[in-house]
VMD Tcl script that builds the backbone (N, CA, C; Angstrom):
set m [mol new atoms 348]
animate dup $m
set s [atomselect $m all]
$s set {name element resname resid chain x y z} {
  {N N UNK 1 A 55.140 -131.584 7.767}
  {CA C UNK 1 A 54.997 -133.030 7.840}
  {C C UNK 1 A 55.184 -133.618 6.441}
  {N N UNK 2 A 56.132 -134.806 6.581}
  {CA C UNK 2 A 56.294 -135.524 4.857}
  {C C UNK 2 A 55.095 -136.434 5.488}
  {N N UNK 3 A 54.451 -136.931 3.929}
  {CA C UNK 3 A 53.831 -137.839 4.055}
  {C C UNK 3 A 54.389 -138.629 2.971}
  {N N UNK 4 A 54.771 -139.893 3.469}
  {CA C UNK 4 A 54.553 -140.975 2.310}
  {C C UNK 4 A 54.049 -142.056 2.255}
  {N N UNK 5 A 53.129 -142.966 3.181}
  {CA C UNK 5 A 52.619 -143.545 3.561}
  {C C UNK 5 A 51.222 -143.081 3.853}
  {N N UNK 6 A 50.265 -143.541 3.240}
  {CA C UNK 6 A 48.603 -143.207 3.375}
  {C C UNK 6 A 47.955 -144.250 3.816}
  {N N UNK 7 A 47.058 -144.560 4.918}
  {CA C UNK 7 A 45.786 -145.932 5.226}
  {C C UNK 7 A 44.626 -145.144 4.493}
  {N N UNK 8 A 44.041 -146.181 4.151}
  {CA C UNK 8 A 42.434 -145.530 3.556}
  {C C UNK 8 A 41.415 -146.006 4.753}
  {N N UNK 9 A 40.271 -145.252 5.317}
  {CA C UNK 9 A 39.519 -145.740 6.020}
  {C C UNK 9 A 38.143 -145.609 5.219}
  {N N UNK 10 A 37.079 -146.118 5.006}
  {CA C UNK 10 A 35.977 -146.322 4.702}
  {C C UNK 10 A 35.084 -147.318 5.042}
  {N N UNK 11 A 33.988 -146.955 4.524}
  {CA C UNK 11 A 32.714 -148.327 5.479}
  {C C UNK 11 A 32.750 -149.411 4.158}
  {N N UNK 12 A 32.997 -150.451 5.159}
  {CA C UNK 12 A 32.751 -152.254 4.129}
  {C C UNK 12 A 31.618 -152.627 4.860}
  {N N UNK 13 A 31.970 -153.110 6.083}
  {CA C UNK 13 A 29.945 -153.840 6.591}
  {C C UNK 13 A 29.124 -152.845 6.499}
  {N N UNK 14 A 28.256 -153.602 6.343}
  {CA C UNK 14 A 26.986 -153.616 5.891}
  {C C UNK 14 A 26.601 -152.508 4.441}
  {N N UNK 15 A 27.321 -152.834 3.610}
  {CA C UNK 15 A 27.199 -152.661 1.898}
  {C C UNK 15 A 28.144 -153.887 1.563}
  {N N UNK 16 A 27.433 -153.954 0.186}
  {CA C UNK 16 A 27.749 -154.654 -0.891}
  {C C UNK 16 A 29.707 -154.404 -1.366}
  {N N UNK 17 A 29.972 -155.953 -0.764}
  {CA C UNK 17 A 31.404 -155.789 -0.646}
  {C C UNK 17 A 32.076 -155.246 -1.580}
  {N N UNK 18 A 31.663 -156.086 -3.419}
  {CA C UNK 18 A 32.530 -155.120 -4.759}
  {C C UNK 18 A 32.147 -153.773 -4.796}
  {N N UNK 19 A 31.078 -153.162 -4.512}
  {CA C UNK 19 A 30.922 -151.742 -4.458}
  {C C UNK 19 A 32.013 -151.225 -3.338}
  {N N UNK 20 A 32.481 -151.883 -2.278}
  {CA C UNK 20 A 33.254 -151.082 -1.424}
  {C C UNK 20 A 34.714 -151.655 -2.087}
  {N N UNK 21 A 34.694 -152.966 -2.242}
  {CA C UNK 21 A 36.293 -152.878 -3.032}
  {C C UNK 21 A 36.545 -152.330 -4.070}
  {N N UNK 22 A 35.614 -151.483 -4.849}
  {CA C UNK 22 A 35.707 -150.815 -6.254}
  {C C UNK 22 A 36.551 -149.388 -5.697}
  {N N UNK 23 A 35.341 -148.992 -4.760}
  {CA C UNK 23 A 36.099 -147.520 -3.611}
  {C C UNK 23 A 37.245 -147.430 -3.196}
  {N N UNK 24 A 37.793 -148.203 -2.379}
  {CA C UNK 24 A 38.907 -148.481 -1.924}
  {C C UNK 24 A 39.902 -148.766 -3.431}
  {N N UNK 25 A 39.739 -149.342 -4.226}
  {CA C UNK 25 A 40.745 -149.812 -5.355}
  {C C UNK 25 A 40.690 -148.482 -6.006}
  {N N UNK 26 A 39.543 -147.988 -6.224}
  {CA C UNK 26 A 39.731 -146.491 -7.089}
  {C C UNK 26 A 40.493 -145.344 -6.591}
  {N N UNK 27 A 40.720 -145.091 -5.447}
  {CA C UNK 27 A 41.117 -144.122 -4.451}
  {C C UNK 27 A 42.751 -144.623 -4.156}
  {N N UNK 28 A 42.755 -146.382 -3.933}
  {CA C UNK 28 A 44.292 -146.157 -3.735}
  {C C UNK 28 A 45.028 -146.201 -5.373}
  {N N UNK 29 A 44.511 -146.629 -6.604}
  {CA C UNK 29 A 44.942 -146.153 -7.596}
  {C C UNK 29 A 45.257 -144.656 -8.269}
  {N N UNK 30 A 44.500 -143.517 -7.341}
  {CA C UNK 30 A 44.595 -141.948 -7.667}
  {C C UNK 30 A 45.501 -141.700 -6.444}
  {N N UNK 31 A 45.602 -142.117 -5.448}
  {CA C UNK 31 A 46.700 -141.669 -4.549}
  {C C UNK 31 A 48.142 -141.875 -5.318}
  {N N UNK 32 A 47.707 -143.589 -5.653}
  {CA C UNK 32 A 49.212 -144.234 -6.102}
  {C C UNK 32 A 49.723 -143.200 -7.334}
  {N N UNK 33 A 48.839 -142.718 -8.313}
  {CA C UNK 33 A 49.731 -141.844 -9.441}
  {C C UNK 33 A 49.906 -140.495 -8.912}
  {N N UNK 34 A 49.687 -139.880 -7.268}
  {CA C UNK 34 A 50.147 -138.816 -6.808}
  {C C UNK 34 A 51.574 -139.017 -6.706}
  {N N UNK 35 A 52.030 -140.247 -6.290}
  {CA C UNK 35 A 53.167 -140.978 -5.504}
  {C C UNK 35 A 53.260 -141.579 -4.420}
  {N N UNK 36 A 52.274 -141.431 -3.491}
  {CA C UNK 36 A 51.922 -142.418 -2.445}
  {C C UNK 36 A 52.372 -143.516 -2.190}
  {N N UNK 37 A 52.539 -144.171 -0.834}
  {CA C UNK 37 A 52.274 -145.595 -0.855}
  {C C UNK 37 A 51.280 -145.492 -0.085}
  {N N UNK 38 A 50.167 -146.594 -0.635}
  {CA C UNK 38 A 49.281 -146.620 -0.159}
  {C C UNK 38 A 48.521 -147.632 0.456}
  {N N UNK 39 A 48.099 -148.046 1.935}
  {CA C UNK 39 A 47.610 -149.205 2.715}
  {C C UNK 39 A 46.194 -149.503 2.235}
  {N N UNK 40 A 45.962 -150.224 1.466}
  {CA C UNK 40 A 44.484 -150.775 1.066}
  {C C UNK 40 A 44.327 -151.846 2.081}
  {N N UNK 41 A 43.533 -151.407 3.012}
  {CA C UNK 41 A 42.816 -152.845 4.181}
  {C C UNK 41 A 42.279 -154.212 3.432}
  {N N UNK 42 A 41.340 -154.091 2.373}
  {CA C UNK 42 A 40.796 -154.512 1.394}
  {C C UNK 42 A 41.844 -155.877 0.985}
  {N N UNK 43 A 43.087 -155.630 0.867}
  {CA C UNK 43 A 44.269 -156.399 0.436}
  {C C UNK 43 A 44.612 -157.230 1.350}
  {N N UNK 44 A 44.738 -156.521 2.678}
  {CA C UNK 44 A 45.053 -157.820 3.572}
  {C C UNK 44 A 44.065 -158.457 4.324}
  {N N UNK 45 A 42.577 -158.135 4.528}
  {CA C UNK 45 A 41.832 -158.375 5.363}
  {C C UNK 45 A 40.723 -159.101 4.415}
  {N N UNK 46 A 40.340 -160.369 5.009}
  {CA C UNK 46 A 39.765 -161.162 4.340}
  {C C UNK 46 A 38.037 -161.131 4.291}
  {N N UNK 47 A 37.615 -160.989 3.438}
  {CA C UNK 47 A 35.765 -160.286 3.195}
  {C C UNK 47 A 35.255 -161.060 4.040}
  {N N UNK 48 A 35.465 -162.357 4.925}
  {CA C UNK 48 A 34.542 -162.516 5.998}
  {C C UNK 48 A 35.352 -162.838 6.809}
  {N N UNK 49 A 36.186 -162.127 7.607}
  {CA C UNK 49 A 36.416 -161.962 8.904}
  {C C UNK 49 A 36.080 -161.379 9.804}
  {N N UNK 50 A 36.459 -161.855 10.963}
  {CA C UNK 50 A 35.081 -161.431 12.076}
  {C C UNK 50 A 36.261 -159.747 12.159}
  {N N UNK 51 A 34.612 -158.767 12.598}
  {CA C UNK 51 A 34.539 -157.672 12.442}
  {C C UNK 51 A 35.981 -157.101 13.800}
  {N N UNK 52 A 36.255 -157.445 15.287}
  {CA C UNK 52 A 37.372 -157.049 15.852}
  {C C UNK 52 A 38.479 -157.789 15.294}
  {N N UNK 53 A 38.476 -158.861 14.972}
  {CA C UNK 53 A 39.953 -159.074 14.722}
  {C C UNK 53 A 40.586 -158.348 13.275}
  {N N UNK 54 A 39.156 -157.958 12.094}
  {CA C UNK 54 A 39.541 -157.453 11.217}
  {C C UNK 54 A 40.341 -155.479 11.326}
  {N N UNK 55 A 39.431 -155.757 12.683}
  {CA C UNK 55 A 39.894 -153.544 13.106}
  {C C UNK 55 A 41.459 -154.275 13.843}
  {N N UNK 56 A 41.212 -154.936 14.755}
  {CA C UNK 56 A 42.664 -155.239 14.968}
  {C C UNK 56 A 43.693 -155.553 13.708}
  {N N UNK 57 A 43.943 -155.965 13.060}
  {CA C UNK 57 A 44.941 -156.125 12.117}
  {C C UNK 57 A 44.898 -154.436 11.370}
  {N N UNK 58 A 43.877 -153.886 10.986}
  {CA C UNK 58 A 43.431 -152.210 10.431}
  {C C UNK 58 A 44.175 -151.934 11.370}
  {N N UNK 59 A 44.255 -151.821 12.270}
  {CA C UNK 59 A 44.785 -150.736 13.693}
  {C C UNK 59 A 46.100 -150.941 13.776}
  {N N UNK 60 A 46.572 -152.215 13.593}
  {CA C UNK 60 A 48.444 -152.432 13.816}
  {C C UNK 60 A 48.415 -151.799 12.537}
  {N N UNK 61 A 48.095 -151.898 10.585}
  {CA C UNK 61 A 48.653 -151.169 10.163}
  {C C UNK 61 A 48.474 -149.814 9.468}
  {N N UNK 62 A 47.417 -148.953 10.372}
  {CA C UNK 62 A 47.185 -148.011 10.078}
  {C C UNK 62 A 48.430 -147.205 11.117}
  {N N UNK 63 A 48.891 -147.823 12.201}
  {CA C UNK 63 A 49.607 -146.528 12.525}
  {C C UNK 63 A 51.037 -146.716 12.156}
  {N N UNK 64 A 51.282 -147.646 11.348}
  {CA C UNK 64 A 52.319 -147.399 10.669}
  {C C UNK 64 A 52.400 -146.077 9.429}
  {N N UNK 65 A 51.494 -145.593 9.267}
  {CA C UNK 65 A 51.046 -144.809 7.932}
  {C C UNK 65 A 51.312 -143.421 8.740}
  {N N UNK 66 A 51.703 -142.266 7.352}
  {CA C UNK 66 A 51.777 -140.991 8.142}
  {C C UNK 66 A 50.424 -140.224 8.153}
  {N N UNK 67 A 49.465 -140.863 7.246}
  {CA C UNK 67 A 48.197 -140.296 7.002}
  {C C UNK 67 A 46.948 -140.769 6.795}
  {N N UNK 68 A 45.908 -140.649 6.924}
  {CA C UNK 68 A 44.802 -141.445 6.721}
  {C C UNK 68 A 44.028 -140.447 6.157}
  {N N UNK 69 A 42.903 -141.698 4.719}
  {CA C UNK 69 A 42.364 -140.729 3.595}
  {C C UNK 69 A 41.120 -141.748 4.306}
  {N N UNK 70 A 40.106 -140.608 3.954}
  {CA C UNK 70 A 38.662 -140.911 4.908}
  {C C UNK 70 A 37.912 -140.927 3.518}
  {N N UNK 71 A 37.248 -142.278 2.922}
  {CA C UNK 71 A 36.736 -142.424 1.776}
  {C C UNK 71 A 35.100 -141.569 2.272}
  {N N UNK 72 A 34.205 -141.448 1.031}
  {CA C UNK 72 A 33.064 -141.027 1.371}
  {C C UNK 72 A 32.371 -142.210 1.830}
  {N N UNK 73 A 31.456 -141.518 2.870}
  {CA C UNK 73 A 30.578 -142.898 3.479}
  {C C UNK 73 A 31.048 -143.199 4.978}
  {N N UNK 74 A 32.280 -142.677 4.751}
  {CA C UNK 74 A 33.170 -143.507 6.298}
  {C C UNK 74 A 32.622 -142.736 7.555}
  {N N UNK 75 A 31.374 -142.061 7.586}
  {CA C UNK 75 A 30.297 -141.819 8.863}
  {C C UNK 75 A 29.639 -142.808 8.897}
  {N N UNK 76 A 29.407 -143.713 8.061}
  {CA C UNK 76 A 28.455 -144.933 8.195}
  {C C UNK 76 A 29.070 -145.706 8.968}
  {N N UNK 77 A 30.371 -146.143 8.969}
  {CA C UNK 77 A 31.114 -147.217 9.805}
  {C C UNK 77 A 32.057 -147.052 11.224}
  {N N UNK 78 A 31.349 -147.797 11.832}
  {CA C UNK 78 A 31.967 -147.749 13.236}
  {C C UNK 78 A 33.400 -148.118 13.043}
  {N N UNK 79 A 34.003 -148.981 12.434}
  {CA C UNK 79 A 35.737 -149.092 12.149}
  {C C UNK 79 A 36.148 -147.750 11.458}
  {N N UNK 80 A 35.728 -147.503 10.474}
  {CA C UNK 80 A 36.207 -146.039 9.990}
  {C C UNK 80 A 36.460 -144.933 10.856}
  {N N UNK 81 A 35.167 -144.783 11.576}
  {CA C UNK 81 A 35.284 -143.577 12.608}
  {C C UNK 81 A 35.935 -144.276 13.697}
  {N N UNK 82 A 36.414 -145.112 14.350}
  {CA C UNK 82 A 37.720 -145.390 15.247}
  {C C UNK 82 A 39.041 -145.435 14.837}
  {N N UNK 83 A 38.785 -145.527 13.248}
  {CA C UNK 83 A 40.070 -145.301 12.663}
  {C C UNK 83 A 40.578 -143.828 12.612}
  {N N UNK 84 A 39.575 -142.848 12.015}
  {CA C UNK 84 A 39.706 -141.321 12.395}
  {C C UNK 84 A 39.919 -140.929 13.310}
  {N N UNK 85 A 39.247 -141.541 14.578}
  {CA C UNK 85 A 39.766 -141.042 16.163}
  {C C UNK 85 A 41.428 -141.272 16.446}
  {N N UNK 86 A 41.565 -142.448 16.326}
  {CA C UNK 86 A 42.808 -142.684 16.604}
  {C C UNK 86 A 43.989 -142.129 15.283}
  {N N UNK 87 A 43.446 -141.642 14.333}
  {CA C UNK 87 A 44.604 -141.206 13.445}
  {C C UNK 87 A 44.785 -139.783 13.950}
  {N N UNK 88 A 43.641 -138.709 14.573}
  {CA C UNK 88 A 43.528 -137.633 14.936}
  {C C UNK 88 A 44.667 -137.550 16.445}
  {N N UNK 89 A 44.116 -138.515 16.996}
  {CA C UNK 89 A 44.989 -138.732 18.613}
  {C C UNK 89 A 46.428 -138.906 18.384}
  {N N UNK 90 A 46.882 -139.405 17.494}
  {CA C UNK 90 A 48.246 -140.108 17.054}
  {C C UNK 90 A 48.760 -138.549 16.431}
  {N N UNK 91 A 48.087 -137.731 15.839}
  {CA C UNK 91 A 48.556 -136.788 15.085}
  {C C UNK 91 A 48.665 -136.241 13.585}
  {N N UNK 92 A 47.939 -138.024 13.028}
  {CA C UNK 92 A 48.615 -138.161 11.604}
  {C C UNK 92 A 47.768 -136.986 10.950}
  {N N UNK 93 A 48.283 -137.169 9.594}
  {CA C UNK 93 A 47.488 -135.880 8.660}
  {C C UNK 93 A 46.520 -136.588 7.981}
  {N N UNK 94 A 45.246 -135.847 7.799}
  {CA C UNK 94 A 44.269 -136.744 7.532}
  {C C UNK 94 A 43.428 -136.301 6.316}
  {N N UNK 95 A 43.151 -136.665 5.694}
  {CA C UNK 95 A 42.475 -135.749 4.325}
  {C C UNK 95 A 40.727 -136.601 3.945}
  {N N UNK 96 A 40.230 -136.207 3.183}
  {CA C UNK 96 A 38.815 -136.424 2.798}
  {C C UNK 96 A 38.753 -136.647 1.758}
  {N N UNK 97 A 37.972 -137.525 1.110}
  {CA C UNK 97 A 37.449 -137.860 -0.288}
  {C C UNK 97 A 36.726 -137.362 -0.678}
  {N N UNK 98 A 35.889 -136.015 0.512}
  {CA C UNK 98 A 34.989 -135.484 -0.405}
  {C C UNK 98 A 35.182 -134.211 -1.061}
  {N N UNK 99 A 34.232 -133.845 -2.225}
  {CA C UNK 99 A 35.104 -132.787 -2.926}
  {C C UNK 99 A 36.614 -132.894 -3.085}
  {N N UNK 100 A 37.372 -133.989 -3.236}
  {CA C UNK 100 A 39.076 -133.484 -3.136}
  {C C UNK 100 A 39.297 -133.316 -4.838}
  {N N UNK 101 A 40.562 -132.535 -4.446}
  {CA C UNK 101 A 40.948 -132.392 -6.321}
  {C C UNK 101 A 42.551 -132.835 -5.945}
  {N N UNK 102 A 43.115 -132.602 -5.148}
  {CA C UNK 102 A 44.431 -132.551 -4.784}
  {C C UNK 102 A 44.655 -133.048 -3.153}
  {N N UNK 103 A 45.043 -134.615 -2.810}
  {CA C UNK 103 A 44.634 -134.690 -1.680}
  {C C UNK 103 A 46.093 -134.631 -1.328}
  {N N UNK 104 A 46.115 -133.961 0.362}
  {CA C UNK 104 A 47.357 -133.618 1.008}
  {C C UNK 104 A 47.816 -133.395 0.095}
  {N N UNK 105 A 47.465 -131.910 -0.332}
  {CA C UNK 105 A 48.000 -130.676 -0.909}
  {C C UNK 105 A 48.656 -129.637 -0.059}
  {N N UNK 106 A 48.477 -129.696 1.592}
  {CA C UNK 106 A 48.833 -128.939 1.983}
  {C C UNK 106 A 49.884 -129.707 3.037}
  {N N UNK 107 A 50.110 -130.821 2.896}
  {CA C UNK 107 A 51.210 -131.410 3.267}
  {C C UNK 107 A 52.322 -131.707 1.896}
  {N N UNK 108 A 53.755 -131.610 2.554}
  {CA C UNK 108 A 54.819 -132.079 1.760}
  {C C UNK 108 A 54.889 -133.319 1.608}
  {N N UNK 109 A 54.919 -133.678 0.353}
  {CA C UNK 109 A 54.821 -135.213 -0.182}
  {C C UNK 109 A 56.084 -135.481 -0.162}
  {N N UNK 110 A 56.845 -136.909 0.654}
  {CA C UNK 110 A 58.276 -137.467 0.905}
  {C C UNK 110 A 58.321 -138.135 -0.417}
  {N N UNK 111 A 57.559 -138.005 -1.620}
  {CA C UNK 111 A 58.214 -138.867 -2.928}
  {C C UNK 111 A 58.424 -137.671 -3.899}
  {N N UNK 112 A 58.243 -136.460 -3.437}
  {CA C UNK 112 A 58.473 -135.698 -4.887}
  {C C UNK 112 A 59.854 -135.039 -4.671}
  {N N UNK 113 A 60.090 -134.364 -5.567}
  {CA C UNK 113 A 61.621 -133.732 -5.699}
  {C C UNK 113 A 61.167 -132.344 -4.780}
  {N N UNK 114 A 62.571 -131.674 -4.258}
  {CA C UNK 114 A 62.382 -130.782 -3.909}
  {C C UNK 114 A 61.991 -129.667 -4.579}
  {N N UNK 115 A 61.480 -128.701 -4.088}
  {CA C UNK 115 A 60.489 -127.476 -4.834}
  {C C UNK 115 A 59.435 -127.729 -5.299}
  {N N UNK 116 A 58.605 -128.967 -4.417}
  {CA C UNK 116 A 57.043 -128.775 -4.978}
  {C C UNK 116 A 56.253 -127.727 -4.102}
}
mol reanalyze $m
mol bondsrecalc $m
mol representation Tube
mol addrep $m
């Protein structure tokens, strides 16, 4: 599987919103110098929008993505974990924030040269 396209899923309600946009901004900035492109929800979804229409807009563009990165915490949130269900059902490749040193390391990255 190439991946070049990543969604981030993690919990925003109910914590302190700059602590969760710090998460999300820190994580798609270490993807982005893997080579990634990377879907920050955070960017298009507005800090008080109501909670389904905000998973609806998450949901049209998470399955555009070949992969979804599961920030720490994202057991706390009911959007996160429907986001994992449905990235699992769909097939995509899915990786963890916790402990990672090298995320989708064991997938082929579609931005690097051949022979990585």
């Amino acid at each position: 599987m190439v991946i070049k396209k990543i969604y981030l899923a993690g919990q925003v309600t109910g914590r302190n919103y700059d602590e969760a946009y710090k998460q999300f901004e820190t994580a798609e900035i270490a993807l982005r110098k893997y080579g990634f492109d990377v879907v920050n929800p955070l960017r298009f979804v507005h800090r008080n929008e109501d909670w389904q229409i905000a998973m609806k807009t998450c949901i049209g563009r998470l399955v555009e993505c070949d992969a979804c990165y599961m920030l720490r915490g994202y057991e706390f949130s009911q959007g996160a974990k429907m986001e994992l269900f449905i990235a699992i059902q769909l097939g995509m490749a899915i990786d963890f924030e916790y402990n990672q040193w090298l995320p989708f390391n064991n997938y082929k990255r579609g931005c690097q040269t051949e022979g990585y």
